[in-house]
C-alpha positions in Angstrom: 0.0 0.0 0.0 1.3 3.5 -1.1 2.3 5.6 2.3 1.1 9.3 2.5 3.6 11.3 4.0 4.1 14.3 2.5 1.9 17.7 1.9 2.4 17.3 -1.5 1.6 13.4 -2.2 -1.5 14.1 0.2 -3.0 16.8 -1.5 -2.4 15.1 -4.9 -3.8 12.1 -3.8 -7.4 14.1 -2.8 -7.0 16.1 -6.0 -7.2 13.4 -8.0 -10.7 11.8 -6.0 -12.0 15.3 -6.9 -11.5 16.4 -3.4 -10.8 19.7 -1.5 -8.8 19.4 1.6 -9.1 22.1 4.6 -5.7 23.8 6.0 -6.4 22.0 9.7 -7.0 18.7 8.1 -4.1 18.6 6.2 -2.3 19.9 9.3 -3.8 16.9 11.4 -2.8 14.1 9.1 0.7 15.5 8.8 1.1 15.7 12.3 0.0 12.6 13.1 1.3 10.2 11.0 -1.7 9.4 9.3 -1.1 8.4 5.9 -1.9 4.7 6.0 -5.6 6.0 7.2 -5.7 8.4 4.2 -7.9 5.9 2.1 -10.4 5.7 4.9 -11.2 9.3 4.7 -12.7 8.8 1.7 -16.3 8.4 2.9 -19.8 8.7 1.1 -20.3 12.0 2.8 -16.9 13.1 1.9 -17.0 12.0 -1.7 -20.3 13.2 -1.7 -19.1 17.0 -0.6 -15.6 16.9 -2.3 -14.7 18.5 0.8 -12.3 16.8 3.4 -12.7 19.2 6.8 -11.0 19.0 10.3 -13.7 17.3 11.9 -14.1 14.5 9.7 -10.5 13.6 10.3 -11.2 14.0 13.9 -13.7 11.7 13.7 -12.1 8.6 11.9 -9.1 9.4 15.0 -11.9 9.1 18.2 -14.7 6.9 16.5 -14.3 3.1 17.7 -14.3 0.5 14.7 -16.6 -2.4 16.2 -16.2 -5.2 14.3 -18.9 -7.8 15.9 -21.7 -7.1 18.7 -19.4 -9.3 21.5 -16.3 -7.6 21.3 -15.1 -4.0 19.9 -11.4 -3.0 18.5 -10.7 0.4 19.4 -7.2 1.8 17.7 -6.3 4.7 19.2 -4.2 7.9 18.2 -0.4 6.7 18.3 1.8 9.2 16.7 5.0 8.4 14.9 7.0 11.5 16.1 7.6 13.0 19.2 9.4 16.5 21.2 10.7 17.0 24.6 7.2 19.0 25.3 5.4 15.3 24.4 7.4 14.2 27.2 6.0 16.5 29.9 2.9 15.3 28.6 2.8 11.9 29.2 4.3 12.1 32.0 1.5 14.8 33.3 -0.9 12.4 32.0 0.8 9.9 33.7 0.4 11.5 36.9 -3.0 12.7 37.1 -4.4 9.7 36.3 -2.7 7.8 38.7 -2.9 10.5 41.5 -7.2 10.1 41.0 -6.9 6.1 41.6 -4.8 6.5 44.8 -7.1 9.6 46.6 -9.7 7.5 45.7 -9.0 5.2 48.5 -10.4 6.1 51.9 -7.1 6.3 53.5 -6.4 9.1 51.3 -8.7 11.4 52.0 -7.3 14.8 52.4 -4.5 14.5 50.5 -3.0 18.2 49.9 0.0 19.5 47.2 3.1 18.9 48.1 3.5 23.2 48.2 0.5 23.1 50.8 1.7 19.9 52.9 5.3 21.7 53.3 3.3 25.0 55.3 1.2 22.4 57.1 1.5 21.0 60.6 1.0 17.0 61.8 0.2 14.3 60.0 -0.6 14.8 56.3 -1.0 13.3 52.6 0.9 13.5 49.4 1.0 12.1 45.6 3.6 12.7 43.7 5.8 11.0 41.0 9.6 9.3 42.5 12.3 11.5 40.5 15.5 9.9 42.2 16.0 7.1 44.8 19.0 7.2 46.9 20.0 5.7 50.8 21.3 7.5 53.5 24.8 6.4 55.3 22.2 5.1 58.2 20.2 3.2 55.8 17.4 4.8 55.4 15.8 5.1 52.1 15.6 9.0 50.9 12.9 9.8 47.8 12.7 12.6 45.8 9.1 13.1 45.1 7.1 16.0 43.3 3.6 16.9 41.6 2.9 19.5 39.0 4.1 22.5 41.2 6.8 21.3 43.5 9.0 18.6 44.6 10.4 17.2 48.8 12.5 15.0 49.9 10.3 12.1 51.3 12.2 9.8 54.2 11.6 6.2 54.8 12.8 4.9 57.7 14.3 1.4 58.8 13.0 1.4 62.4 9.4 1.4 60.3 10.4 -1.1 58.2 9.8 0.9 54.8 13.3 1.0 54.2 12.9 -1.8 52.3 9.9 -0.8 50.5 10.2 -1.5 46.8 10.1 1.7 45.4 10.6 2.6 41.6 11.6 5.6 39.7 9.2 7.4 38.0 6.3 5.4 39.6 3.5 7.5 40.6 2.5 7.1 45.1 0.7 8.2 47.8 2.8 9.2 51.1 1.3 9.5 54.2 3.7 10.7 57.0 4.4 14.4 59.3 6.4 17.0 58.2 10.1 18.1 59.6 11.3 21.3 58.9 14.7 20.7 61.0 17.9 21.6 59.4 16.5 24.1 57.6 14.5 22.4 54.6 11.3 20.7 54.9 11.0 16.8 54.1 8.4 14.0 55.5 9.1 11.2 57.0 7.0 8.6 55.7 4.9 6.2 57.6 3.3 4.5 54.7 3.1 4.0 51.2 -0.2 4.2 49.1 -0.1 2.8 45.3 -3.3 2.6 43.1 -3.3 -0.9 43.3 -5.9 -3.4 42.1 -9.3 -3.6 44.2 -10.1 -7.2 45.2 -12.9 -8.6 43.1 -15.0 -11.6 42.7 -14.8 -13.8 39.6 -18.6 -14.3 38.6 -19.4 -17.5 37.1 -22.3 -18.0 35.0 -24.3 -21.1 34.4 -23.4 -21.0 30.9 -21.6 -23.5 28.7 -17.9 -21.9 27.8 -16.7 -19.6 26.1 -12.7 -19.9 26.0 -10.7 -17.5 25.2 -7.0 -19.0 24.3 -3.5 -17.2 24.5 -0.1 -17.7 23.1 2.8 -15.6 22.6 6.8 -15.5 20.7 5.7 -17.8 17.6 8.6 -16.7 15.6 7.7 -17.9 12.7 10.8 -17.4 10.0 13.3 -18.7 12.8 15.0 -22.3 12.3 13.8 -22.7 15.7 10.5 -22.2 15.5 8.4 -25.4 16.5 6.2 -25.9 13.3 5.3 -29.3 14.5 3.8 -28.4 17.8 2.3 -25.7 16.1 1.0 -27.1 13.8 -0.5 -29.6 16.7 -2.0 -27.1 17.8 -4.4 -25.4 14.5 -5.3 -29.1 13.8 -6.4 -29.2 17.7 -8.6 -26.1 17.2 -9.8 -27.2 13.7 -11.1 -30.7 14.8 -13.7 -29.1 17.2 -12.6 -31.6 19.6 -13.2 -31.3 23.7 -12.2 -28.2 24.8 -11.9 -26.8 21.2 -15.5 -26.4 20.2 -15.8 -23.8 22.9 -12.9 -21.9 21.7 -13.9 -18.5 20.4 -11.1 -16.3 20.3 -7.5 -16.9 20.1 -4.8 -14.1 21.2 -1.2 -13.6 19.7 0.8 -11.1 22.0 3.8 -10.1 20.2 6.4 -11.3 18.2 4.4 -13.8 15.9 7.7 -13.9 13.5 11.2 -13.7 14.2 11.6 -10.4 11.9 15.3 -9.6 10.5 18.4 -6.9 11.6 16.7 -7.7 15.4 20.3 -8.2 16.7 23.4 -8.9 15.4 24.3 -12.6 13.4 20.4 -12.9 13.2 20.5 -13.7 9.6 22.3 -17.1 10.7 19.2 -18.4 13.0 16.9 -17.5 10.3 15.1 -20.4 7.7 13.1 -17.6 6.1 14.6 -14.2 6.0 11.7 -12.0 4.1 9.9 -10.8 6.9 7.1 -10.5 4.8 7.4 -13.8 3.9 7.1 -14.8 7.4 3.8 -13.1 7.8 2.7 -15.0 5.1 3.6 -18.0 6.1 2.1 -17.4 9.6 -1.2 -16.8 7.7 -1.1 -19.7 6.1 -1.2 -21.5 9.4 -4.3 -19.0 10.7 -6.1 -18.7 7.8 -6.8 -22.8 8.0 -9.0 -21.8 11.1 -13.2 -21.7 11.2 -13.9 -18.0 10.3 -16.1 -18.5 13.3 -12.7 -18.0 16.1 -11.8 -14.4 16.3 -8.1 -13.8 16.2 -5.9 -11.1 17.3 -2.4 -9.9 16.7 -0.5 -7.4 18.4 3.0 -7.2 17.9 6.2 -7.3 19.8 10.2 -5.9 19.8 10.6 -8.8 16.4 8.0 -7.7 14.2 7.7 -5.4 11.2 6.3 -2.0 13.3 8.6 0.5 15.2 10.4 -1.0 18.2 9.1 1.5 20.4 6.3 1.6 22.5 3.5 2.1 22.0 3.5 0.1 19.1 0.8 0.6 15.7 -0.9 -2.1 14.1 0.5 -3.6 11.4 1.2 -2.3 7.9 -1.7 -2.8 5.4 0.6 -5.0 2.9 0.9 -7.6 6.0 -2.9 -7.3 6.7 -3.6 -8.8 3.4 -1.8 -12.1 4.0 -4.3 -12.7 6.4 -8.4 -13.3 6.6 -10.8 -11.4 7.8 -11.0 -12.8 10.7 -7.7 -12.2 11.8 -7.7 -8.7 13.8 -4.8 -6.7 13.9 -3.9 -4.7 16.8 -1.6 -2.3 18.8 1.1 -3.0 21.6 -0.4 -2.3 24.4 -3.9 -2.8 23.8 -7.5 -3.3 25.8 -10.3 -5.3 24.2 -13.6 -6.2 25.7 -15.1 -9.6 24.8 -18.6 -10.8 26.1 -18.4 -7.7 29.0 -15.3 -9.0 30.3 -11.8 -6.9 29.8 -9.2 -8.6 28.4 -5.7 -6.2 28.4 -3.1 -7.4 26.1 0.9 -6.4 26.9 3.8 -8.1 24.8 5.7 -7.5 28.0 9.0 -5.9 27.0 9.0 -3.7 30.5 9.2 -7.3 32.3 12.9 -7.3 31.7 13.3 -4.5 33.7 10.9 -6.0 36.4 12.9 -9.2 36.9 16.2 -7.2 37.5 14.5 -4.6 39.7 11.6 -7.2 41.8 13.5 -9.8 44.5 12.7 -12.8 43.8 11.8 -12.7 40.1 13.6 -14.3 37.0 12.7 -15.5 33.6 11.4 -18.7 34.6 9.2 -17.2 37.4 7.8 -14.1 36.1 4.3 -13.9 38.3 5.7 -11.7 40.6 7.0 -8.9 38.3 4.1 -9.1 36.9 1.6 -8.5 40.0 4.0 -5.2 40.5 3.1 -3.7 37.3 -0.4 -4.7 38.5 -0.1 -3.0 41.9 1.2 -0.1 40.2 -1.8 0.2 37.6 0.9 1.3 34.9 2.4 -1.4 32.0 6.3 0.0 31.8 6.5 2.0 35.2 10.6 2.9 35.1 11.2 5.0 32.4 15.0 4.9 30.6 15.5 1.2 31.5 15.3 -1.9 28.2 11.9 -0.6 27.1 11.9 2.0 24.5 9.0 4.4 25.1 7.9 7.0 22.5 6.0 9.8 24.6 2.8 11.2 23.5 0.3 13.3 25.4 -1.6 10.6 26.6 0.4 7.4 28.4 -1.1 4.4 26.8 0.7 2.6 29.8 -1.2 3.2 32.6 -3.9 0.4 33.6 -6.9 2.9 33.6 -9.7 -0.2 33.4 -9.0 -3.2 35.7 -8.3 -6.0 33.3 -10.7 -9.1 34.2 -7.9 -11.2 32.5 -3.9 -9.8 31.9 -2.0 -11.4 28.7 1.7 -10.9 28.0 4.2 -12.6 26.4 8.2 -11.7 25.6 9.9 -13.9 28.2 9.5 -17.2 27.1 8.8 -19.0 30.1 4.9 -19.2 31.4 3.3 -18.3 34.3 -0.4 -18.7 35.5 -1.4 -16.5 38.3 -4.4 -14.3 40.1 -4.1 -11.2 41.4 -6.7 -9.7 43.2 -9.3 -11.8 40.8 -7.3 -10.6 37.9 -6.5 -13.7 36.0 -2.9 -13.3 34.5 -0.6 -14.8 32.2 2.4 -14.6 30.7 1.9 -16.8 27.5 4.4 -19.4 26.5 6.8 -19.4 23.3 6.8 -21.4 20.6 10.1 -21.1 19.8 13.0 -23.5 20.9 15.9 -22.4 22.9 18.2 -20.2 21.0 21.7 -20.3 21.0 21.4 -16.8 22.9 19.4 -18.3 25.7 22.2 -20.9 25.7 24.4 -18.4 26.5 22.0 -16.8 29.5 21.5 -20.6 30.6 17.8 -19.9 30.2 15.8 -22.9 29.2 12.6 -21.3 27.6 8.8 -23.3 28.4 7.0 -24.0 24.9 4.2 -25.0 22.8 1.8 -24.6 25.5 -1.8 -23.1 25.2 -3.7 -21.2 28.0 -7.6 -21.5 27.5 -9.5 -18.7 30.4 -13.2 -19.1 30.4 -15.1 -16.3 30.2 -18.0 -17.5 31.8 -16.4 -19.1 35.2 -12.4 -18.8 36.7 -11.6 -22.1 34.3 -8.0 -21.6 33.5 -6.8 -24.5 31.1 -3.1 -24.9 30.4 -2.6 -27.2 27.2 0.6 -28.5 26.0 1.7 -29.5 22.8 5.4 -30.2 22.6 6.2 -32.7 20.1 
């Protein structure tokens, strides 16, 4: 498909439908990156007109595309470029947004500015964002925190065990401790530490037969180590209807669903097909031979064909051919609600900073870095680590809905977990160990299947290594 991204190909492109295109308009598609949607502007009423204006622009950006009646793709505005002022931005967005979750709890009630809790006396309340993390010679942890207007230093202290609070930069909290204006400058000494946090909820079941929703991750399709045979196991398993299978309604891709090429160095030599293109056509060839009937969705990860930053746009048009109609493709990080339930789909690459920064996690046993993006309600909390993030004014990080079920991929390994009634995964590879895993001496978990029930808490973890 031809790109659009330049004034001049745009306004030749409309001039030669016959159609008139306003200064803002042209403006907005510019800005935005837009050129792939330019063939979608052409609606009746614009056609009809000859007139392409602002607002109709605006409205193919904000309207939600709903493909069926039980579940609705919404692809929002993701820009292509970015400036330091997009920065503040998200980060602003960040913040407020995070800062209403956490005074929404009881315990925060009364929560003042930073500027009016360093004038105030006693005990008092504070959200603000972590700018720097640092520990005093008598071990005592010592935060830098501010809000939109002003910044303190924030004191945890051993003797009230906080001092080994984890706490992570850029992470958005709410401090409740008293004020100290010895020495000169005013800090607060902390007494306890408030995140947003996931509300404990109740998995409803319903008396009703199935309806299975089935995730995998890292297919990798194009690498000599991709398993064809298991996966191959695994479309005949859905085709034959069988068991568990004639429940299966929607099947879930998160992230890297080919191996891609120039992803690190020497790649070229673990590679059996090395047109990426070609690899999304051979991965078609495997989804197109399932019922039209099973709803699939692709987002992609750090291997595939879309920029490596985050967050990630849907795939190109040219690779959205290879693939039927059935076959939905979406961005990285993305929300989609199936049959009322929210299903939030991450291909994970902030989980390598989580297992370095979370005690106790690794690559084999990833639940636990996992809950603490949870807890935190935000998908890639430390900015400036392994996950490349392309700012915007809104932060299409933060966990604004609670997720009834949490898909992501990246790792390798899987892990089945709950938090807080929030069913979680993080989907298995089908992809054998690499020779750089050798090197790591990770051992990856493949070719395995997790089916989630939407109408009960049925988890159902399916193997099918070969």
């Amino acid at each position: 498909m031809e790109l659009f991204q330049d004034r001049e190909s745009i306004l030749k492109y409309f001039q030669d439908h016959g159609i008139l295109v306003s200064p803002g308009a042209l403006n907005i598609i510019l800005e935005r990156s837009m050129g792939e949607l330019i063939p979608k502007m052409l609606s009746d009423d614009v056609i009809s007109s000859g007139y392409l204006s602002e607002s109709e622009v605006l409205r193919l950006i904000r309207s939600p595309k709903v493909e069926k009646n039980d579940f609705e793709v919404y692809v929002p505005d993701i820009r292509a470029h970015s400036s330091v002022e997009d920065f503040r931005e998200m980060f602003v967005d960040r913040y407020e947004k995070i800062r209403k979750m956490i005074i929404q709890s009881s315990e925060m009630r009364g929560t003042l500015t930073i500027k009016s809790a360093k004038v105030s006396q006693g005990k008092v309340k504070i959200v603000g964002i972590v700018s720097d993390i640092s520990t005093t010679k008598n071990g005592h942890k010592k935060l830098l925190v501010e809000d939109l207007d002003d910044h303190m230093d924030v004191f945890l202290l051993k003797s009230k065990g906080l001092s080994n609070e984890l706490i992570l930069e850029d992470e958005v909290i709410g401090i409740i401790g008293s004020i100290s204006r010895t020495g000169g400058d005013t800090v607060m000494f902390a007494d306890e530490i408030i995140r947003p946090d996931i509300p404990r909820k109740m998995i409803y079941e319903d008396k009703k037969e199935p309806v299975y929703i089935a995730s995998i991750s890292d297919i990798h399709v194009g690498s000599r180590t991709f398993r064809k045979n298991d996966f191959q196991k695994l479309i005949s398993w859905i085709k034959s209807s069988r068991n568990e299978a004639q429940y299966l309604k929607y099947l879930i891709l998160s992230g890297d669903v080919v191996d891609g090429i120039g992803v690190y160095p020497g790649q070229e030599n673990d590679i059996e097909i090395l047109n990426p293109f070609e690899q999304y056509e051979k991965l078609a060839e495997y989804l197109n031979e399932l019922p039209d009937d099973i709803d699939i969705f692709l987002t992609p990860g750090n291997h595939d064909n879309v920029r490596l930053a985050e967050p990630q746009p849907v795939f190109s048009k040219k690779i959205s051919d290879f693939f039927n109609k059935n076959v939905h493709l979406i961005p990285n990080p993305f929300n989609i609600e199936i049959n009322g339930k929210n299903v939030l789909i991450y291909h994970g690459m902030s989980l390598n900073d989580m297992i370095e920064l979370v005690p106790g996690a690794n690559y084999a046993s990833v639940g636990s870095a996992i809950e603490e993006l949870l807890k935190r309600r935000h998908l890639a909390p430390v900015y400036g680590g392994k996950t490349p993030i392309i700012p915007s004014k809104i932060d299409y990080h933060v966990i604004e809905k609670i997720p009834d079920i949490f898909i992501t991929g990246h790792i390798h390994s899987h892990s089945l977990g709950n938090y807080h009634g929030v069913r979680y995964v993080n989907s298995s590879t089908w992809q054998s160990q690499t020779e750089y895993q050798k090197m790591m001496n990770f051992s990856p978990n493949p070719s395995i299947a997790t089916l989630f029930d939407l109408n009960s808490n049925n988890v159902i973890k399916m193997d099918f290594k070969d």
